[in-house]
C-alpha positions in Angstrom: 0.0 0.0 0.0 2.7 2.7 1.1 4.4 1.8 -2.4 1.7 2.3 -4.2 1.0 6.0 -2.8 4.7 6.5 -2.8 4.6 5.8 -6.5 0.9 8.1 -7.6 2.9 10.7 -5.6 5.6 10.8 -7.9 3.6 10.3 -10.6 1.5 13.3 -9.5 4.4 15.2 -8.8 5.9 14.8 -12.4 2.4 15.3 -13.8 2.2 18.9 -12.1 6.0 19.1 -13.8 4.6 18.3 -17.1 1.9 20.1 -16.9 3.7 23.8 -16.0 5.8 22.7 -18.8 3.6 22.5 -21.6 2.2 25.8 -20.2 5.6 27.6 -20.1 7.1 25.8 -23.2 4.9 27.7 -26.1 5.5 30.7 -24.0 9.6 30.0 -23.6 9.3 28.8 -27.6 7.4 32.0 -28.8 9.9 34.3 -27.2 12.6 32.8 -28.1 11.7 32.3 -31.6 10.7 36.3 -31.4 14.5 37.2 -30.5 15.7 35.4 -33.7 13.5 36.7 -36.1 14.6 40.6 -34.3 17.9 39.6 -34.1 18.0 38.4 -38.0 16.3 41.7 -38.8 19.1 43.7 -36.9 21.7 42.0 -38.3 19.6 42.5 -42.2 19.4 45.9 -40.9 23.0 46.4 -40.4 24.4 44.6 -43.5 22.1 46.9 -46.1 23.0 50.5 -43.9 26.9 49.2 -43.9 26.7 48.4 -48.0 24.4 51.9 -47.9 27.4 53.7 -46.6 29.8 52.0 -48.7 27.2 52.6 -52.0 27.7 56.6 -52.3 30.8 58.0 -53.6 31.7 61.5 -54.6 32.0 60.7 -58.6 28.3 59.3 -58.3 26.1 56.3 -57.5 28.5 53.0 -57.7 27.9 50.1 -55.9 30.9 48.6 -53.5 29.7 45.0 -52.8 32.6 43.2 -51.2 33.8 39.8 -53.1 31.7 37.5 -50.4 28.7 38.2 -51.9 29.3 36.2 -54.9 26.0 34.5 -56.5 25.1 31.3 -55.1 23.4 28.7 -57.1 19.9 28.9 -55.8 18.1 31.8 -54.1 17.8 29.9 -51.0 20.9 29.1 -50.7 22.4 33.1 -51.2 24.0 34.8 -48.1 22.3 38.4 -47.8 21.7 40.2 -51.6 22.2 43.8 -52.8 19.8 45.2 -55.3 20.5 49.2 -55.7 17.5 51.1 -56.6 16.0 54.8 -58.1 13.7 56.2 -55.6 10.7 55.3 -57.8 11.8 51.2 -57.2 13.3 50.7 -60.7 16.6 48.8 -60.3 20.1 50.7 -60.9 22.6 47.6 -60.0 22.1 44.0 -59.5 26.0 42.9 -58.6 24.7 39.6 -57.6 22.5 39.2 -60.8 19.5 38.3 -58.4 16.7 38.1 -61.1 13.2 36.5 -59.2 9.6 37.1 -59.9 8.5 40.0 -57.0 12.6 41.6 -57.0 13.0 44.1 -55.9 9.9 45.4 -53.8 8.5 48.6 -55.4 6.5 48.9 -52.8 8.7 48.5 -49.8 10.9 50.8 -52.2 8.4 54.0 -52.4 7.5 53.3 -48.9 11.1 54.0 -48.0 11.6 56.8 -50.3 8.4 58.6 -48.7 9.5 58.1 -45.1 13.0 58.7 -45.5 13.9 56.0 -43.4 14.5 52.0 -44.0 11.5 49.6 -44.5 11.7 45.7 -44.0 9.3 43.3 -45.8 9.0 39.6 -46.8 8.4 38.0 -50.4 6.6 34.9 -50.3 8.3 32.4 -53.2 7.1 29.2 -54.0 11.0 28.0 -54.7 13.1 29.3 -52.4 10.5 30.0 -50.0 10.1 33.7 -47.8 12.9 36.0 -48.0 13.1 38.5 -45.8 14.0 42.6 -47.5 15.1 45.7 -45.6 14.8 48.8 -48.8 17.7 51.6 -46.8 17.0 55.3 -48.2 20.8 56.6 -49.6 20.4 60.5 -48.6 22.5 63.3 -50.0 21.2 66.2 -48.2 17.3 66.1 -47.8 16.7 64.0 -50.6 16.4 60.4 -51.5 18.9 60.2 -54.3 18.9 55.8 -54.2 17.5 53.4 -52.4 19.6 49.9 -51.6 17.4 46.5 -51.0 18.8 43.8 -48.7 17.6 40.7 -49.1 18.2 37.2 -47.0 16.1 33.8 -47.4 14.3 33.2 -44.0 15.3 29.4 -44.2 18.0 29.7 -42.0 15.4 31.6 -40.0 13.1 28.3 -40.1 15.9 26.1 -39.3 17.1 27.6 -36.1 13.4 27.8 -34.9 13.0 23.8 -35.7 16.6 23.7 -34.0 15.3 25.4 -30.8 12.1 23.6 -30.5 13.6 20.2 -31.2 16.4 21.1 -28.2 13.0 22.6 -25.9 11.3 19.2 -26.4 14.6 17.1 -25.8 15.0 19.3 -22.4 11.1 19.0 -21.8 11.9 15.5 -21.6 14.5 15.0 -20.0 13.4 17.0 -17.2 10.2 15.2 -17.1 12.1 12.1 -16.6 14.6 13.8 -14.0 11.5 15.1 -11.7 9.8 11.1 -12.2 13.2 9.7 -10.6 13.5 13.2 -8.2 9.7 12.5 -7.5 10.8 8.7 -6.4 13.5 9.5 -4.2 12.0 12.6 -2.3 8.8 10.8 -1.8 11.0 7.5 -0.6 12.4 9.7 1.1 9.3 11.6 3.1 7.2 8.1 2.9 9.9 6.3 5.3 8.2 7.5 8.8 5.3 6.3 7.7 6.4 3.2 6.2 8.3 3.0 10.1 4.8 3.6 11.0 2.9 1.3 9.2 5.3 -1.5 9.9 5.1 -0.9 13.4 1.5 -1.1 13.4 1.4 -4.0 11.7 3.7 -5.7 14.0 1.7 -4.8 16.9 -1.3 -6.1 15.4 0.2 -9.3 14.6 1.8 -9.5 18.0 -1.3 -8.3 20.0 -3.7 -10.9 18.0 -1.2 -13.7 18.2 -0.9 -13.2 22.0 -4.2 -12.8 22.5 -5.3 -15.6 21.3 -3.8 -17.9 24.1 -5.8 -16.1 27.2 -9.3 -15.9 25.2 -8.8 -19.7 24.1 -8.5 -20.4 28.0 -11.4 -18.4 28.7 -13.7 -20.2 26.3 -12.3 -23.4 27.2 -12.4 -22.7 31.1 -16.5 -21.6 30.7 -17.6 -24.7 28.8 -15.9 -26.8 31.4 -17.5 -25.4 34.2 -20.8 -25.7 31.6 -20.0 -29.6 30.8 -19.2 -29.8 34.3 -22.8 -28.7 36.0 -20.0 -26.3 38.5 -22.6 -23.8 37.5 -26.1 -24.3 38.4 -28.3 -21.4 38.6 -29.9 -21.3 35.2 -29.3 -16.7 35.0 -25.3 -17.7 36.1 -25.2 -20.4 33.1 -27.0 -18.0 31.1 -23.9 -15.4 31.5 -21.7 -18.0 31.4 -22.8 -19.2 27.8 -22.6 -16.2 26.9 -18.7 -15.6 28.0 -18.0 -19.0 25.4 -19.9 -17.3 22.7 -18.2 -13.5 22.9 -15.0 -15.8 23.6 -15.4 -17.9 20.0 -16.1 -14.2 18.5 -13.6 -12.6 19.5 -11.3 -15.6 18.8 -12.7 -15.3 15.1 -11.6 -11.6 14.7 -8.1 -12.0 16.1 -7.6 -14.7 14.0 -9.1 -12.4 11.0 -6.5 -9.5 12.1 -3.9 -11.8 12.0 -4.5 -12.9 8.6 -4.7 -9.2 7.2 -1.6 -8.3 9.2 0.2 -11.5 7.8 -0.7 -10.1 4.3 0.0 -6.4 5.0 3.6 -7.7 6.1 3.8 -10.1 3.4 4.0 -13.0 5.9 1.4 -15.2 4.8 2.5 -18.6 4.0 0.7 -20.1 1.0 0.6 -23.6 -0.5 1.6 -23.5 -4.1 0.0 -27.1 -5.5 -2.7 -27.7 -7.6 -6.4 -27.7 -6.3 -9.0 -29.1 -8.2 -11.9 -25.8 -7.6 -14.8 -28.4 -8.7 -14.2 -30.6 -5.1 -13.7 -27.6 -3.5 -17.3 -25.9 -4.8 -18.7 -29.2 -3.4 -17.4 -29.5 -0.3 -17.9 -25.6 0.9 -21.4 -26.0 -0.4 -21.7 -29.0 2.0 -20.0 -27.0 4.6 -22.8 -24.0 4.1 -25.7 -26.0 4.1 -26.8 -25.8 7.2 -26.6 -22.3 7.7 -29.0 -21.9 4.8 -31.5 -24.2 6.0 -31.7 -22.7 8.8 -31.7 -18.5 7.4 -34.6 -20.3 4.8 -32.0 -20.1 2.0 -31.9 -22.8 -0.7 -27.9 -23.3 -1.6 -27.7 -24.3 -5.0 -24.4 -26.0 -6.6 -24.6 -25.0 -10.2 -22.6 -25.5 -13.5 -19.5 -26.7 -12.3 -16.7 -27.5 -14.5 -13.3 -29.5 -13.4 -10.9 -26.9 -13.6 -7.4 -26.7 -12.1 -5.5 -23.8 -10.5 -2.0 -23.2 -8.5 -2.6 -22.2 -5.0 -3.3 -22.8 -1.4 -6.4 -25.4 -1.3 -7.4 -24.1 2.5 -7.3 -20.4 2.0 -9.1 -20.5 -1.4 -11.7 -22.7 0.5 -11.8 -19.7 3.1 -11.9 -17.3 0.0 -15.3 -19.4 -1.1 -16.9 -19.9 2.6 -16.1 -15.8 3.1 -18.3 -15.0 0.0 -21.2 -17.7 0.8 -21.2 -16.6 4.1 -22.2 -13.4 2.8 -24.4 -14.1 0.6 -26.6 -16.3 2.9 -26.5 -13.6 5.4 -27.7 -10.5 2.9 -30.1 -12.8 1.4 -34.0 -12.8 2.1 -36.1 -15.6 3.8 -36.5 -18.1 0.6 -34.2 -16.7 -1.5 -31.4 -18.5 -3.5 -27.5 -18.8 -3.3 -25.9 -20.1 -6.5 -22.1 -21.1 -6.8 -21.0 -21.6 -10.9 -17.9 -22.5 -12.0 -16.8 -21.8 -15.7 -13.6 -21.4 -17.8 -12.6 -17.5 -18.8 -9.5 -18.3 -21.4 -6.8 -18.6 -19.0 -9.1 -17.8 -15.8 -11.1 -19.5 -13.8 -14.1 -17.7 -13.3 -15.6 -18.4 -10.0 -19.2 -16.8 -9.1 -21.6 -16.5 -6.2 -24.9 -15.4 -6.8 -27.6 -14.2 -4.1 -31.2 -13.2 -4.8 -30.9 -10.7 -1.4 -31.7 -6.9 -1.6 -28.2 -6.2 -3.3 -25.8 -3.4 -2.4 -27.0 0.4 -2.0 -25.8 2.6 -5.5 -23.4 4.5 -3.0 -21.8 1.4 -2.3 -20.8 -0.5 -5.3 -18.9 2.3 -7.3 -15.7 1.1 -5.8 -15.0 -2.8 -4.6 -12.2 -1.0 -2.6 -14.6 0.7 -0.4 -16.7 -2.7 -0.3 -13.6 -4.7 1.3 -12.5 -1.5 3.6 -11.8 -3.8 7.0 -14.6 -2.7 9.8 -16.8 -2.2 6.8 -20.2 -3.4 7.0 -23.4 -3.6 4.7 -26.9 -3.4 5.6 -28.9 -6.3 5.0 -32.5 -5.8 5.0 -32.2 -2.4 6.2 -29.8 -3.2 9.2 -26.6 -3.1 9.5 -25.1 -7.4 9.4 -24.0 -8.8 11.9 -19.7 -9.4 12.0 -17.0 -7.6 12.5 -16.7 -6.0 8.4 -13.7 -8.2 8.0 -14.5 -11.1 5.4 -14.5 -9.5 2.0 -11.1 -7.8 3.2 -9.8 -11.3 3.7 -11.4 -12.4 0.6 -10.2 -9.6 -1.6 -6.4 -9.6 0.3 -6.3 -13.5 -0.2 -7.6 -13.7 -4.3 -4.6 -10.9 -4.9 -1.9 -12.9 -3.3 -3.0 -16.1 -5.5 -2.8 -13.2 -8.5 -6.5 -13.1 -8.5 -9.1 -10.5 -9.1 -12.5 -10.3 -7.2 -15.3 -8.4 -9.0 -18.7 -7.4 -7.9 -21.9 -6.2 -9.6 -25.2 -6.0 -7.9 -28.7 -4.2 -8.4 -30.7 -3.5 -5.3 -33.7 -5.4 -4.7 -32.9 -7.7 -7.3 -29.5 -9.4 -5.8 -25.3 -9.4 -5.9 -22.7 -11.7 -8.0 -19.3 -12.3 -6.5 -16.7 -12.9 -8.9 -13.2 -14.5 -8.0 -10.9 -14.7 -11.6 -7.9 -16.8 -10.4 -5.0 -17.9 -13.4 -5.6 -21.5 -14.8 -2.8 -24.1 -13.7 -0.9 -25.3 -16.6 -1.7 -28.4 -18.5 -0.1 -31.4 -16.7 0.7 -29.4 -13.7 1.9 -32.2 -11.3 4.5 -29.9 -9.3 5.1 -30.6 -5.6 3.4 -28.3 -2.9 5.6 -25.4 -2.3 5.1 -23.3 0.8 5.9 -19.5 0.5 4.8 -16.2 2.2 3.2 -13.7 -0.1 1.4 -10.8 0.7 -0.9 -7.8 -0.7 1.0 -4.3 -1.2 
């Protein structure tokens, strides 16, 4: 149990992770990518203003592209592009013999000449994809006496953005997977007091029941000697004296219940590993229950029953089966009907007990963990049952640690089936009775 919350916590703890990371990641990706387009446009911005500079001479318009700026084979492949313009957009010098459908910009081009100041802009191509212009007013005096257009393919653009997000979801990722094994170890970490806790309550539950069950088997078996004996003969003393042997046996029945559940919190319950035939079983709990139902007015029925074969412990799966027909005689109404089937699931055996009593209460049946709380009890006919709320715990502890499952469904008023789904044995399966201790976490 603690290392199943110990591992929700740290699976809720890197969920919470995840989740504030997909929330901050498009935020983190966004800006980022919005500080390389402005830092390409600066450095666009600079190239075409440095060339600008370099453009004007005294003897007239020339244009004083340095030697790196040879053509490139494709557009798209091109480091930044020169076009020198007239103020009115129609091209003066192309140095890099950049000829594309849209080049150069008029528009960007007048835009610039009218504000006196530089303009960016982006041509959408289907070859070599957007490309990215910044159009630089060349002043003498007041007036716009050229214009120069910078261009630079936004591929590399792309390519870092695909870079960064491919290195945000690598991170993402990694530190999801560094705050799952964090998660692990901090929550090992704060769940050890409890685990200290837990142990040490299940050790004194063990301890207590086991050493209580010397003084209350003395008790019992002091009072029904003085009963066999006649040493009591008033009929009100042998009246509280039957009754001392009858709180004795019940109590002796819930220590012996608490022991089993501590044995199986700790993981100390020895089991029998052999095969058990679940047909003879079947017969001989219904045998066992018979009497019980005669005398509640219930008719016990042993139904379909096939000859199937599964590992376990042939005594605890035979207190598995008496737990739930127990319970079904007892929720049941006067001349109703218990049925036990027995059926092959694939590679389960499917074991079922079915009651026509009132059936369990809508609140109740939502969640078969709540149903086998210990200390939990039904109400049967509108009051609560009698018992201590401890057999379905049992049950439910006792199907897991033979790998089991046990599954309910009921409707109230019409009745409840008890489903135990235990793994088949193996063909042939003639191996030894091995004893082990096994337990529910």
């Amino acid at each position: 149990m603690v290392a199943g919350v110990r591992r929700r916590l740290a699976l809720l703890y890197a969920a919470i992770f995840a989740a504030t990371l997909l929330l901050l990641g498009p935020v983190l990706y966004l800006s980022f990518a919005q500080q390389l387009a402005e830092a390409f446009d600066a450095t666009l911005r600079l190239a075409a203003q440095r060339e600008a500079a370099r453009a004007f001479t005294p003897a007239g318009l020339t244009l004083g592209i340095s030697s790196r700026f040879a053509a490139r084979p494709s557009l798209a492949l091109r480091d930044v592009f020169y076009v020198l313009l007239t103020p009115d957009g129609r091209v003066r010098a192309n140095p890099d013999s950049v000829l594309h459908p849209g080049l150069p910009d008029r528009q960007a081009a007048l835009q610039a000449t009218h504000q006196k100041s530089g303009v960016f802009s982006t041509l959408s191509t289907r070859d070599a994809g957007d490309i990215r212009l910044f159009t630089v007013p060349i002043m003498r005096g007041a007036h716009v006496v050229a214009l120069l257009q910078a261009g630079h393919s936004l591929s590399t653009l792309a390519a870092a953005r695909r870079r960064s997000l491919f290195f945000l979801l690598a991170l993402g990722a990694a530190a999801v997977a560094a705050a799952t094994v964090g998660g692990l170890l901090l929550t090992r970490q704060a769940m050890r007091p409890i685990t200290a806790a837990f142990a040490a309550q299940r050790a004194f539950v063990a301890d207590a029941s086991h050493e209580l069950r010397t003084p209350l088997t003395m008790i019992r078996t002091n009072a029904e000697v003085l009963l066999e004996a006649g040493a009591v003969s008033e009929a009100e003393d042998r009246a509280l004296m039957e009754d001392i042997v009858g709180e004795a046996e019940h109590m002796g029945r819930l220590i012996a219940d608490l022991l089993t559940l501590a044995r199986l919190d700790a993981g100390a319950l020895p089991l029998e590993r052999a095969p058990v035939a679940l047909a003879a079983l079947v017969t001989t709990c219904c045998r066992q229950m018979a009497r019980l139902a005669a005398r509640r007015d219930v008719h016990l029925v042993n139904g379909a029953v096939a000859p199937l074969v599964v590992l376990g412990d042939a005594a605890r799966l035979e207190q598995v089966l008496l737990i739930l027909l127990d319970n079904a005689v007892e929720y049941n109404r006067p001349g109703g009907t218990v049925e036990v089937t027995l059926r092959g699931a694939g590679q389960q055996a499917m074991l079922e007990v079915c009651d026509t009593g009132r059936g369990i209460a809508a609140t109740e049946l939502p969640q078969l963990p709540h149903l086998c709380a210990r200390f939990h009890r039904g109400r049967g006919a509108g009051t609560v049952a009698e018992g201590y709320g401890l057999g379905l715990a049992i049950a439910e502890g006792l199907v897991r640690a033979h790998r089991g499952r046990l599954l309910v469904r009921s409707e109230e008023g019409v009745g409840s089936t008890f489903t135990v789904l235990l793994p088949l044995s193996s063909r042939g399966d003639t191996r030894p009775a091995v004893s082990s201790a096994v337990g529910v976490r």
